[in-house]
N, C-alpha and C positions, 0 to 999 in steps of 0.2 A: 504494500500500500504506500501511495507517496503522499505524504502530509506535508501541509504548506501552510506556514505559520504566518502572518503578519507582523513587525517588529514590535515589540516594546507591550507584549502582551501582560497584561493585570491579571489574568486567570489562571490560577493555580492548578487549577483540577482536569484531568483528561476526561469525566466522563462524558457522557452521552451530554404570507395570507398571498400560492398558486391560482396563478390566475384558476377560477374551476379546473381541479381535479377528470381530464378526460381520459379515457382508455383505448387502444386501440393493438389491435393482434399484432402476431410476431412474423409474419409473414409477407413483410416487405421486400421488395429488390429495386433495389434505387438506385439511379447514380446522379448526384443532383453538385452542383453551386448554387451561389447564392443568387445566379443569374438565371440559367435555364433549368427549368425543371424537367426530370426525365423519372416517371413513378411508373411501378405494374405491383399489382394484387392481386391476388388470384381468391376471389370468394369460394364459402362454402354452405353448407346448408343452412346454416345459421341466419344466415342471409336471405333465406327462400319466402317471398311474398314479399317484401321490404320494396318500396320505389326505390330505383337505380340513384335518385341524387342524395335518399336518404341514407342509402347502404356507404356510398362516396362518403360524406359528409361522416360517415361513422368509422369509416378507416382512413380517413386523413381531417380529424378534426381542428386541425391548426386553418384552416382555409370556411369561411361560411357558404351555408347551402349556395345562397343564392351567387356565389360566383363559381362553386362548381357544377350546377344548373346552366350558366352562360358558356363556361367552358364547354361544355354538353353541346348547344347549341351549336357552338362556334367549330366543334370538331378537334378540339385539345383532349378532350378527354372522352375517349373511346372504349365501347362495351365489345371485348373477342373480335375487337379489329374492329367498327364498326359505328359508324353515329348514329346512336339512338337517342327517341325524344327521354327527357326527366321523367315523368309517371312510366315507364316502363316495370314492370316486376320481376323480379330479381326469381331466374331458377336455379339458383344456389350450385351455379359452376360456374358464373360468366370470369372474365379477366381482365380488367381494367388498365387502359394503357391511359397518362397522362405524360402529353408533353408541350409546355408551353413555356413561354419566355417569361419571366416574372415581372409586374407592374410594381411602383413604389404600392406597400399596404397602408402606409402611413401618410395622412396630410400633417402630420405635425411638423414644426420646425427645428433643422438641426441649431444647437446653442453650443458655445463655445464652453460648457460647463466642466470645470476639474472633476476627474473620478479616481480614487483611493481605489485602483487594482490591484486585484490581491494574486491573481494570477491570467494568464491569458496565450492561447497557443490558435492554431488556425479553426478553431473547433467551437472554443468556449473564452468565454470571459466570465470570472465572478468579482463580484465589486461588493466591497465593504461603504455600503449607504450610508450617508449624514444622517442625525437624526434633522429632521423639517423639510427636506427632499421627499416629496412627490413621486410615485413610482410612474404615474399611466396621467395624458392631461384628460383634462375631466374641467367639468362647469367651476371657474373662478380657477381654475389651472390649467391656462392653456400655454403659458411658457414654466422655464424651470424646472424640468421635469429630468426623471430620469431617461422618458424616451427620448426628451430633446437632448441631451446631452450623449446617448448613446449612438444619435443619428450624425451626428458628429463628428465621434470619436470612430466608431466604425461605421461608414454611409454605406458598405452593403445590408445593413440590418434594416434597413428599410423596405427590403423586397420582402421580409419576412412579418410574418403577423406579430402586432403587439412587439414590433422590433426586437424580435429574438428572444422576448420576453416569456419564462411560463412559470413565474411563481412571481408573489409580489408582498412585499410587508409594510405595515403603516405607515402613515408620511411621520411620526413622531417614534417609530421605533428605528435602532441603528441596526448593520449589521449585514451577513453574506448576503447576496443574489448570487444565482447562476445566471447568462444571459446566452443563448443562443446564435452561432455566426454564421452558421448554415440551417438548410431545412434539413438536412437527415439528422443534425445534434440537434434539431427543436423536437422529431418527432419522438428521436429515444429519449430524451431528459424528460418529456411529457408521458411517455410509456412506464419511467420508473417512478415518477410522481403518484401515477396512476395504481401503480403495483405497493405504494407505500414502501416503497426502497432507498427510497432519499431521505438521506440522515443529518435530521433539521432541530439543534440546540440552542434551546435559548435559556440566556440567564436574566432574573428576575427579581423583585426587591418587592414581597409584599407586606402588606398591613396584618399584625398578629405573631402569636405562637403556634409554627406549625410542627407536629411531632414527628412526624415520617412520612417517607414518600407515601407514592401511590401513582393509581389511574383514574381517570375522569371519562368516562365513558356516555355523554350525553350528549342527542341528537340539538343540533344547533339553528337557527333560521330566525329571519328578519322580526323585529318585535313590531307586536300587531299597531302599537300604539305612536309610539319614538321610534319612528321610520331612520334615525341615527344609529340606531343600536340593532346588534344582535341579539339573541335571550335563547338559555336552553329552554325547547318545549318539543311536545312529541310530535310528533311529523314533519321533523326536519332533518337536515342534511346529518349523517353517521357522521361523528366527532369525536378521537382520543388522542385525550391528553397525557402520557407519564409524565412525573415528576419525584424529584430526591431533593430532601433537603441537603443544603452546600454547607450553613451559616446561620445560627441562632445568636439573634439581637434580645435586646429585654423587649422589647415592643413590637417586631419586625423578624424575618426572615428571608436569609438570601435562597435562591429555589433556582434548579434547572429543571427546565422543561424539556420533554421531548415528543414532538409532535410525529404521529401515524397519519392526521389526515391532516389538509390545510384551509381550514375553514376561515371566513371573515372574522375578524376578531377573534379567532380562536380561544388562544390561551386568556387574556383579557376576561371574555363570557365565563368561562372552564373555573377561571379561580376565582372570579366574584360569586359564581354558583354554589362553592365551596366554602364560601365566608373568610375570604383569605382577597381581597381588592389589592391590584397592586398602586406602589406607592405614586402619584402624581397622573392619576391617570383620570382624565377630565372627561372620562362621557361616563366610566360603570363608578364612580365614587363621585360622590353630592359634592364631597369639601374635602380638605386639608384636614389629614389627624395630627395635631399635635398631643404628645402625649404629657400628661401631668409630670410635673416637676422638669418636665426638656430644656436643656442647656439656652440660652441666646442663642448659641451656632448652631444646635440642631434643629431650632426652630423656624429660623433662618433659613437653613439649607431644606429643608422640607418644603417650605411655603415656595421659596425660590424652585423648588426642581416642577417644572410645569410641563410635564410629560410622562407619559408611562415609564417607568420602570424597568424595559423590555429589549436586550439585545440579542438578536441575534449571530450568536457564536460561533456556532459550527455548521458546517456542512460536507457532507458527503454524500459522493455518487462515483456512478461507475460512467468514465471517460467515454463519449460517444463512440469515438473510432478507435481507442484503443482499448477498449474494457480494460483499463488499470482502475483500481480504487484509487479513489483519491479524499482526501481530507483537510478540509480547509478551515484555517482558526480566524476569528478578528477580535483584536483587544477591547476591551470596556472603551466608549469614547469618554473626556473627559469630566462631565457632570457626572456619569453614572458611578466612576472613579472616587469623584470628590464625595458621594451619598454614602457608598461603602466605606471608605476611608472617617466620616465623619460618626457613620453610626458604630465602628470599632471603639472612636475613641469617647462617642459620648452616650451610648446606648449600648454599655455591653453586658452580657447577658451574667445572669447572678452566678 
């Protein structure tokens, strides 16, 4: 395994939000850049009644229906040699040849923005996020992003969906991404996302005494009310969380987390549900806990840290073209340092 450390790392300890989680078979044969696309599939039964754009859109979900429907049309994307219309039904042999030249996926704009690479080869790039960077632009973020600044930094990733992008974490938490430089590294990092193979650590600071680890096993999905929030309730999206306690405070606990699926909000929802809020975290905590008898400087630095709690640490996967494991670290950014460092010295545990 080749592990790849970022310098001047604050974490002591070795152990242990994707754009939607998609699945898709192992039975690709591609030879693609980030230019022309060149894709065959060979369907199976599985397949059998499925409309042909549905069946498409099901084994190369990086691309939406409706442009592989036009592709259809236009004759790029071919059923056993052959252009046939979209509602066609699938008799669970056909073979799907795609070959087309790839359009920008992106209207965003590239920005001259610094990114903290933690590693990067013709394959992949993972970047160690600011915390207040923006992953995807979106309404009242449409510069400053991590797409604009990826489109940039690598202007092939703009042929690709979501600029190479298939996993994302909050604009206020720090920490890995993987980013994709071709479509065959977009479709395997999205297949191992898919399989829960990607090995995603976060360290965390929350409100409480917590005794020992555990799992968090509960279905996740948008709150009926505070369209801002996630909330665990039944009928929604499969969500588990592990976690170990790292660091016992008199008031507080340091905690890593390690995420099976990549839900919105995940860990955030997961450990407010559990009575364990992490520390500065402005949408699942009302207010600021200061606790009785708290120093000036820990009160201070409590009210001052106006963000979740939440970095992401580690990450590992298996290298798109070269199946080597790989293992990637990035250090505490600075506030999250200065919160640990402060609750050592003024919050320590009896």
């Amino acid at each position: 395994m080749t592990s790849i450390n970022s310098s001047h790392s604050n974490c002591t300890e070795t152990d242990f939000n994707l754009l939607e989680e998609t699945d898709d078979a192992d039975n690709h044969n591609s030879s693609t850049t980030a230019t022309h696309l060149s894709l065959q599939f060979q369907l199976d039964e599985q397949y059998l009644g499925l409309r042909i754009d549905q069946a498409a859109a099901t084994v190369w979900p990086d691309f939406s229906r409706e442009k592989l429907k036009q592709w259809m049309k236009d004759g790029y994307l071919l059923v056993d040699g052959n252009k046939i219309k979209p509602k066609y039904r699938c008799e669970g042999h056909e073979r799907l040849t795609l070959e087309v030249e790839l359009e920008p996926q992106t209207r965003s704009t590239p920005e001259d923005i610094p990114l903290d690479v933690i590693y990067e080869d013709d394959d992949i790039l993972v970047i160690n996020k600011p915390v207040g960077m923006v992953v995807h632009p979106g309404a009242g973020n449409s510069s400053g992003t991590l797409v604009n600044a990826l489109l940039h930094y690598a202007p092939k990733t703009a042929e690709l969906a979501r600029a190479g992008l298939v996993h994302r974490i909050d604009k206020d938490t720090s920490g890995l991404l993987v980013v994709a430089k071709t479509l065959e590294a977009q479709f395997s990092l999205s297949r191992q996302l898919a399989r829960k193979s990607v090995y995603r650590v976060y360290d965390l600071i929350v409100y409480g005494n917590m005794i020992a680890g555990g799992t968090v096993d509960e279905p996740i999905k948008r709150h009926p009310v505070d369209r801002i929030k996630m909330t665990v309730l039944p009928g929604g999206r499969d969500a588990v969380t592990h976690y170990n306690v790292k660091e016992r405070f008199q008031n507080f606990t340091r905690v890593q987390a390690q995420l099976e699926t990549g839900r919105t909000h995940q860990i955030r929802v997961h450990f407010s549900y559990i009575g364990y809020g992490l520390v500065g975290d402005p949408v699942y905590m009302s207010r600021v806990r200061v606790p009785a008898g708290a120093s000036e400087r820990l009160a201070e630095t409590l009210r001052g840290f106006r963000r979740q709690a939440l970095h992401a640490a580690k990450l590992g996967l298996i290298h798109p073209r070269t199946q080597e494991e790989m293992l990637f670290e990035a250090p505490w950014p600075e506030d999250f340092n200065t919160l640990v460092t402060v609750l050592r010295e003024e919050n320590k545990a009896y």
